[in-house]
C-alpha positions as CSV (number, residue, x, y, z in Angstrom):
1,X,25.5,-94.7,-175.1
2,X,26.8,-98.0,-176.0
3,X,30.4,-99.2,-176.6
4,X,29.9,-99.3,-179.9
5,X,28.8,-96.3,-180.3
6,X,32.1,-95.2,-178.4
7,X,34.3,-97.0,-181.4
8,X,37.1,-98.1,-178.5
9,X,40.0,-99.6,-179.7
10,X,42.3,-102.0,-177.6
11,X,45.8,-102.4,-178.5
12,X,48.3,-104.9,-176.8
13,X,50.5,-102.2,-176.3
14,X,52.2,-100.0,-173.2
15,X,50.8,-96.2,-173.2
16,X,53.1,-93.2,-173.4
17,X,54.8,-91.9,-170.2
18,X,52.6,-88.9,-170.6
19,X,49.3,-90.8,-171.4
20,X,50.0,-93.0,-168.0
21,X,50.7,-90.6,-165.9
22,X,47.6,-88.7,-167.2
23,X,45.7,-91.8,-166.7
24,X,47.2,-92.4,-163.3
25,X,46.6,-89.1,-162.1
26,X,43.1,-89.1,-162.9
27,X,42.5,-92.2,-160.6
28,X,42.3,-90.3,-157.7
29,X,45.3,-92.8,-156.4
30,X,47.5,-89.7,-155.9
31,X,45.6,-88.8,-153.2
32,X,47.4,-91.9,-151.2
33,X,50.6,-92.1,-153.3
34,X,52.1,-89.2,-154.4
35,X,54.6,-90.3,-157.1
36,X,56.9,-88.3,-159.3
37,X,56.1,-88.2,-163.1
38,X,59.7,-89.8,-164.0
39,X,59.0,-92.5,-161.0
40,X,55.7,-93.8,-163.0
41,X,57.4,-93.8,-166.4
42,X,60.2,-96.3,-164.8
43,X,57.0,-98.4,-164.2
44,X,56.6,-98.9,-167.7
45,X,59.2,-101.3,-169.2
46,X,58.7,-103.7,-166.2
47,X,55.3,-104.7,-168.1
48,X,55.1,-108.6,-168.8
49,X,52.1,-107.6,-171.3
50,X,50.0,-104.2,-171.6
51,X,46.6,-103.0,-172.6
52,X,45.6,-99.9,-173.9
53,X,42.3,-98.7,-174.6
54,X,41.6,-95.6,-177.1
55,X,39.1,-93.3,-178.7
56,X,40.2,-91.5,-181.8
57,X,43.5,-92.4,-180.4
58,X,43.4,-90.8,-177.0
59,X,43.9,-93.4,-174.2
60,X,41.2,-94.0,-172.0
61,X,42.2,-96.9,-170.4
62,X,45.1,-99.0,-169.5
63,X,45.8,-102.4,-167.8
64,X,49.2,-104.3,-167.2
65,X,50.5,-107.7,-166.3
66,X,53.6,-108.3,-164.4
67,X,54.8,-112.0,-164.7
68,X,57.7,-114.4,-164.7
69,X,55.8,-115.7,-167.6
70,X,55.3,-119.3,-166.1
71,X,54.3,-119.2,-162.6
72,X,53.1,-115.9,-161.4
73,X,51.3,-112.5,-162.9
74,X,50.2,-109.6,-161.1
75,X,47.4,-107.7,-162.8
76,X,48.4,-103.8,-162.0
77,X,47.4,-100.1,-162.9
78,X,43.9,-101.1,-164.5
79,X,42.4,-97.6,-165.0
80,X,39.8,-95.7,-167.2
81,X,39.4,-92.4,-167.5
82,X,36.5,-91.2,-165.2
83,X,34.1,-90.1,-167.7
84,X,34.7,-93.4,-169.6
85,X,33.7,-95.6,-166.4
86,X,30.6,-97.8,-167.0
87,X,30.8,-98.7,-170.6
88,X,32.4,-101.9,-170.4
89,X,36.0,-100.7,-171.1
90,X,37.8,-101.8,-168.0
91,X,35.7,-105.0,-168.0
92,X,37.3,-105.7,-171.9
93,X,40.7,-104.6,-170.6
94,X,40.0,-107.4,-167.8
95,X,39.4,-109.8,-170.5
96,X,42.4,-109.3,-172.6
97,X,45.1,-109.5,-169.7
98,X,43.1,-112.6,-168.3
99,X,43.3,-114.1,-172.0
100,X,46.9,-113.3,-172.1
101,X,48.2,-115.0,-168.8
102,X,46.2,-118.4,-169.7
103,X,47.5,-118.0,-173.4
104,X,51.0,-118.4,-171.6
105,X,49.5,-121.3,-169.2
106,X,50.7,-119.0,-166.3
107,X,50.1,-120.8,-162.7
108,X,48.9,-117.7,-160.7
109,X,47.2,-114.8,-161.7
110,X,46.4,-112.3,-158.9
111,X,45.6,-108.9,-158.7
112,X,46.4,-105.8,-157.3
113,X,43.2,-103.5,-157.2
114,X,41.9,-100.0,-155.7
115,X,39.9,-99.9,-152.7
116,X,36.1,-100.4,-153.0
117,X,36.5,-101.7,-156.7
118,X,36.2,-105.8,-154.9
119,X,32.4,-106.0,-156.7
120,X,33.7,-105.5,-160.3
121,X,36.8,-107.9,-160.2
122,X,34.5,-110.5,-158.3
123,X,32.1,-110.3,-161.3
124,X,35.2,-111.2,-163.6
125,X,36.0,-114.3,-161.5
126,X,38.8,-112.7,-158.9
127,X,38.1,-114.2,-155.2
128,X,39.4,-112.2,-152.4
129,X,42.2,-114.4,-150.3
130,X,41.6,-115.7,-146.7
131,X,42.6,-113.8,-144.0
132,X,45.0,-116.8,-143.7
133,X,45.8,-116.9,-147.2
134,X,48.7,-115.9,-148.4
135,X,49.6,-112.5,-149.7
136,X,51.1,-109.7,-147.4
137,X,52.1,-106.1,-148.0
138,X,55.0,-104.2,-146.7
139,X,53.6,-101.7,-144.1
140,X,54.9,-98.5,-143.9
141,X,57.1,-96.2,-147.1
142,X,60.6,-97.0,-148.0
């Protein structure tokens, strides 16, 4: 099947509460981070810029950019529905919220990504830091 024969459709636009935490849930990120359904729909206004991705107006994928707008963004919460992986859809989500951040001339555009998914964002141009590069988490829960 190819994506055109899936007839995707990509809004710039934030999903539903309901459709993210669908979307989130079916990431299989719960299994690390269990958060409340209210907690990821506070998520959603803090969006810079958002993708949506949808088949006969279902969302199947998301992606979204948090930024000052000038010098940093933070690609976050890029997602596709399981079944809907390996058509191209998360690599045209990629696209738009890459486009979007040099549209605005923004300095620094990094990512924040799943474990083992390091091939894919490679392919789109994302290096991983240094080991003495900057970038740090927070260890530990709040």
């Amino acid at each position: 099947m190819s994506l055109d024969d899936l007839a995707i459709e990509y809004r710039s636009e934030l999903p539903t509460p309901e459709e993210f935490e669908r979307l989130f849930r079916s990431s299989g990120w719960t299994e690390a981070l269990e958060v409340a359904a209210d907690r990821l729909a506070a998520t959603l206004p803090h969006a810079w810029y958002a993708v949506c991705a949808r088949r006969s107006g279902q969302l199947v994928g998301t992606g979204i950019v948090l930024s000052d707008g000038v010098l940093h963004a933070l690609i976050v919460d890029v997602i596709v529905m399981p079944e809907m992986r390996g058509h191209g859809i998360g690599t045209e989500i990629m696209r738009r919220l890459v486009a979007r951040c040099r549209e605005a001339d923004v300095l620094q555009v990094q990512l924040f990504s799943a474990r083992g998914k390091r091939d894919f964002y490679e392919r789109l141009g994302f290096v991983a830091r240094p080991d003495d590069g900057p970038g740090m988490e927070l260890s530990g829960q709040p």
